[in-house]
N, C-alpha and C positions, 0 to 999 in steps of 0.2 A: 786320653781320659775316657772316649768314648767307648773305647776296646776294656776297660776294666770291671764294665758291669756296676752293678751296686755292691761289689764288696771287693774292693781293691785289696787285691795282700801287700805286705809290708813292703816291699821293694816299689810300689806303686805310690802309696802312701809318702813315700821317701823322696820320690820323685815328685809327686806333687808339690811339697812343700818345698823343695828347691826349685818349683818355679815360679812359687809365691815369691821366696825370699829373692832369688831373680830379679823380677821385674818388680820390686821396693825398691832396693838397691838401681838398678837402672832408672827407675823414678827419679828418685833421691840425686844422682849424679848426671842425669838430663837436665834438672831443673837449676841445679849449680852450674854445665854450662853453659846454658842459654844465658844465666844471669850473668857471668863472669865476661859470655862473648859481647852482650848487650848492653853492659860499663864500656869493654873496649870501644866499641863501633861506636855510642853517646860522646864518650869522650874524642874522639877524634874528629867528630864531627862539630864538638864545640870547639875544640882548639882551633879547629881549620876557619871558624864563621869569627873567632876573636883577636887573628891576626892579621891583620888589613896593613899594620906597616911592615911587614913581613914581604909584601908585594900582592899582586891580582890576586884574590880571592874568589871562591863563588861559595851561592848559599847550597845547603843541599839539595839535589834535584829528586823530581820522583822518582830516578833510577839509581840512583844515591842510597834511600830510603827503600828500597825495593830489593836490591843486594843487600842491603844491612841485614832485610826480615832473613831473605833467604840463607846470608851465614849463621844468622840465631837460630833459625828453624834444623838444618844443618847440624849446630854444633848440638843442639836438644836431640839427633834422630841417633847420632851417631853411639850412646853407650846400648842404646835398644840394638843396632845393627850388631857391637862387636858382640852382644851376648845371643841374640840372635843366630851369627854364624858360628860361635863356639856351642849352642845348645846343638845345631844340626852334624858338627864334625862328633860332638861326644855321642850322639844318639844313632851316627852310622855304624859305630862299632860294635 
């Protein structure tokens, strides 16, 4: 963007706006898995604390809750990465 100056030509312009539309879409699809991963991890974590006759039990620990963040944050970083490494393979060419 910096190399374009104040009057991008059309092929700039073009580019630009694919990396708006980009990083919405990678938004929009970070925030669905984070949410999707952080049902999973919730719910596995209630089922594990509501079945006691099932056998030994434990509550979740802080490193329980601490993996959890880290596969949420994770599965959030991961649509930024694949477009990430696909905007740099299209822009060596």
């Amino acid at each position: 963007m910096a190399t374009m100056g104040a009057d991008p030509s059309a092929s700039d312009q073009r580019e630009m706006r694919r990396m708006v539309e980009e990083k919405t879409s990678a938004s929009a699809d970070s925030a669905l898995a984070m949410s999707f991963r952080a049902a999973e991890v919730c719910q596995s974590m209630m089922l594990r604390s509501m079945q006691p006759w099932m056998g030994p039990t434990r509550a979740a620990s802080i490193s329980d809750v601490t993996h959890a963040a880290a596969q949420i944050t994770q599965a959030g970083l991961a649509p930024f990465h694949q477009r990430a490494r696909s905007n740099a393979k299209r822009l060596r060419r």
